[in-house]
LUMDRENLO-76412 format. One line per 4 residues: number of its first residue (from 1); for each residue x, y, z of N, C-alpha, C, O. Coordinates in steps of 0.2 Angstrom, whole numbers, plus 2048, in hexadecimal, padded with zeros to 3 digits. Each point is the difference from the previous one (the first is absolute). Last residue first. Layout:
REM LUMDRENLO-76412
NUM> X,Y,Z,X,Y,Z,X,Y,Z,X,Y,Z ~ ...
END
This chain:
REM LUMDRENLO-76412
88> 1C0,C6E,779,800,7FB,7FD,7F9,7FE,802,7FD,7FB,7FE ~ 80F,820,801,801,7F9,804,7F9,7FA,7FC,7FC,802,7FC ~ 813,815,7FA,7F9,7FE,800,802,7F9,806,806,7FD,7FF ~ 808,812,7F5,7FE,801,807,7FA,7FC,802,7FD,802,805
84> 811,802,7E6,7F8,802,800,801,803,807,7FF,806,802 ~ 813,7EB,7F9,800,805,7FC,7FA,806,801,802,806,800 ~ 7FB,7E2,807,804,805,806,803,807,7FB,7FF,805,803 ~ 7F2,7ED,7F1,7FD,800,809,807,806,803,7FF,805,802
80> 805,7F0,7EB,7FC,806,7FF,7FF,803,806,801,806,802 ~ 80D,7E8,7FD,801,804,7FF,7FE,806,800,804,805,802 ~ 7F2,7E9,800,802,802,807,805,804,7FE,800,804,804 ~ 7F6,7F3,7EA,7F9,801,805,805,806,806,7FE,806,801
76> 80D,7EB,7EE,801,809,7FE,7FA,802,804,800,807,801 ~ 805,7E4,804,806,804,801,7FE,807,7FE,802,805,802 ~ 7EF,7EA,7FC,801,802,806,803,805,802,7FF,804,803 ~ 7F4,7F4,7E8,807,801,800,800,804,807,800,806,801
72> 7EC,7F3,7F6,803,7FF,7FA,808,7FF,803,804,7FC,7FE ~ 7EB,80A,814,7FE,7F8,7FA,806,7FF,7FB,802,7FB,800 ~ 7FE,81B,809,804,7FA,805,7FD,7F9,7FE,804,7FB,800 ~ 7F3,817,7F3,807,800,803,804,7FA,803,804,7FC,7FE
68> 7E5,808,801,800,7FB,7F9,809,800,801,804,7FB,7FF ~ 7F1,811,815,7FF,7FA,800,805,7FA,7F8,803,7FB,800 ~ 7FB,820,804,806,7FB,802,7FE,7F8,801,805,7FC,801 ~ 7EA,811,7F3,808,7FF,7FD,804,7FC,802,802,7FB,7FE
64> 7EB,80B,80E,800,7F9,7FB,808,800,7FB,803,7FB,7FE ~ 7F8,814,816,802,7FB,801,7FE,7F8,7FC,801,7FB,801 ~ 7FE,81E,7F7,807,800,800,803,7F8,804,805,7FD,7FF ~ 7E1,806,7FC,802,7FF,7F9,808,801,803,803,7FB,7FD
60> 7F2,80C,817,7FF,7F9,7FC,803,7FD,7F9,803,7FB,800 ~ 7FD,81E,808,804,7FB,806,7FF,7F7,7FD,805,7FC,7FD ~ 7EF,813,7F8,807,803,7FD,805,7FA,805,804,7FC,7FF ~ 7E6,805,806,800,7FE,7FB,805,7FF,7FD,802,7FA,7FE
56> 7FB,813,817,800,7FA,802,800,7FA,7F7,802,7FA,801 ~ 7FC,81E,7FF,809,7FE,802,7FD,7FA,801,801,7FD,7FB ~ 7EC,80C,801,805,801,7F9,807,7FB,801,803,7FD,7FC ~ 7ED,808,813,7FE,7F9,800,804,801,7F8,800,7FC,7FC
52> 802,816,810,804,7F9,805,7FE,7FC,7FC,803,7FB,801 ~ 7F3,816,7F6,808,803,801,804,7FA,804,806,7FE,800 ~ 7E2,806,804,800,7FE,7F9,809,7FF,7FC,801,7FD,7FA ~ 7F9,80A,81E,800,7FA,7FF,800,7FE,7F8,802,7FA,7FE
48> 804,818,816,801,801,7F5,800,7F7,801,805,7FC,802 ~ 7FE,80F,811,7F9,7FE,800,800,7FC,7F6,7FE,7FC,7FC ~ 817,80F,813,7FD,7F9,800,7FC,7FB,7FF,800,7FA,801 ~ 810,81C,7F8,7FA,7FF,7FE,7FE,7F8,803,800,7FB,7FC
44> 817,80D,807,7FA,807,7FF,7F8,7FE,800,7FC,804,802 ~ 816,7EA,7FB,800,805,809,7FC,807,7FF,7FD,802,804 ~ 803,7F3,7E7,7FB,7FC,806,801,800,805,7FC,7FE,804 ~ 80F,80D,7E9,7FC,801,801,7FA,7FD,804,7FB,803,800
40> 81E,7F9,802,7FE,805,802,7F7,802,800,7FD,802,805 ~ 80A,7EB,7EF,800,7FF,809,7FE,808,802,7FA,802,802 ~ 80A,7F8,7E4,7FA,7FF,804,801,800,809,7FA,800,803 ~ 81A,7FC,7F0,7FB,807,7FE,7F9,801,802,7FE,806,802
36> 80A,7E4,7FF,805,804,804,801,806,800,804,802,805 ~ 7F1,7EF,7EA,7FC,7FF,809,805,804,805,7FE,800,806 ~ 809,802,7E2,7F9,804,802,7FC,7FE,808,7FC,804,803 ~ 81A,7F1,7F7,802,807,800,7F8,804,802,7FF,804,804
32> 800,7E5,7F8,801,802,807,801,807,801,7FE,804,804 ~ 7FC,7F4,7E7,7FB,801,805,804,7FF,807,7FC,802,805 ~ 813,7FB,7EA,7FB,808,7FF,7FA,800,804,7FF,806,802 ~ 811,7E5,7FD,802,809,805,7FE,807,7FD,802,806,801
28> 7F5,7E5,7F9,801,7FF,806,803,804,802,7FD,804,805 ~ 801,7FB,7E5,7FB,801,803,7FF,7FF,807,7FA,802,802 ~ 81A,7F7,7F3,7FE,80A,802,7FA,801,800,7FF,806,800 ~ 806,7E2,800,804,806,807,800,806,7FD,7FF,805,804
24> 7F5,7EB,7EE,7FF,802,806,804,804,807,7FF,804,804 ~ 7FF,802,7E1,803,7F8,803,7FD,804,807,7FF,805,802 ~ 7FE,809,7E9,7FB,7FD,805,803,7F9,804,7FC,7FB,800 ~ 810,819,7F6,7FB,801,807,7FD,7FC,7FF,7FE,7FF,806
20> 817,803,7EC,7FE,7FB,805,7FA,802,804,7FF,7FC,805 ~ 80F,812,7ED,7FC,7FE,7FE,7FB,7FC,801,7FB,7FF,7FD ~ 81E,806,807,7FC,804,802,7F7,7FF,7FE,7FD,803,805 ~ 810,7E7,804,803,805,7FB,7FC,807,801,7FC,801,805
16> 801,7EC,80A,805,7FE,7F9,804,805,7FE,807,801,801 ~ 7EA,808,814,800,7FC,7FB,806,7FE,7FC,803,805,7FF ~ 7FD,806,816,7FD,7FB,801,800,7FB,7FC,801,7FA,800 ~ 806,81D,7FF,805,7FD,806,7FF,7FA,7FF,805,7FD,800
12> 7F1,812,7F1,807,7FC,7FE,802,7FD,803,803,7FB,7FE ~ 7E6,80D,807,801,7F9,7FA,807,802,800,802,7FA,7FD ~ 7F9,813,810,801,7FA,805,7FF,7FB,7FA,802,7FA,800 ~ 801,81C,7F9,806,7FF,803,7FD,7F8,804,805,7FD,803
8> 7ED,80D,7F1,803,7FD,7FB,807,800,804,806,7FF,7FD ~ 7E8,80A,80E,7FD,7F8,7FC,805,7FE,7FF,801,7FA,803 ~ 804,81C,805,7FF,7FA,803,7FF,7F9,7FF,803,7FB,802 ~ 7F9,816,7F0,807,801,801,802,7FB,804,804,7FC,7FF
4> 7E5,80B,7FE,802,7FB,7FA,809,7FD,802,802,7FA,7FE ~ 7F1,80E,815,802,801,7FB,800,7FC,7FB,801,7FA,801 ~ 7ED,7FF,815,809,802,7FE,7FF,802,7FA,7FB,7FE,7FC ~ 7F2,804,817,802,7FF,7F9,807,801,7FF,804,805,802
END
């Protein structure tokens, strides 16, 4: 679970303006922050299957964003990609 505080520091980084949460790159880098917060609890817990098919959802939906991304505009795709960390 991330902060609200957090929210609204990846919608300055990512979106437009302050008020941007729904454009695709900050939805892109809200579910990775929360798929990236989730790790530890699944080096502890590797059975937590109802917990994995949550991330596997979360994982999907951040790879239809970056799909509609790089459809729309390559440049800001590969930007995001390496800003995030994320490989291609």
């Amino acid at each position: 679970m991330i902060s609200k505080e957090e929210c609204q520091e990846l919608v300055k980084q990512f979106g437009k303006n302050e008020n941007d949460s729904g454009s695709a790159e900050v939805q892109v880098a809200i579910l990775t922050k929360r798929i990236n917060n989730l790790r530890p609890h699944f080096q502890e817990n590797k059975h937590d299957y109802h917990s994995n098919r949550g991330l596997l959802k979360m994982i999907g939906r951040r790879k239809a964003f970056l799909k509609y991304i790089e459809r729309k505009d390559h440049d800001r795709y590969l930007k995001l990609i390496n800003t995030l960390g994320l490989r291609k």
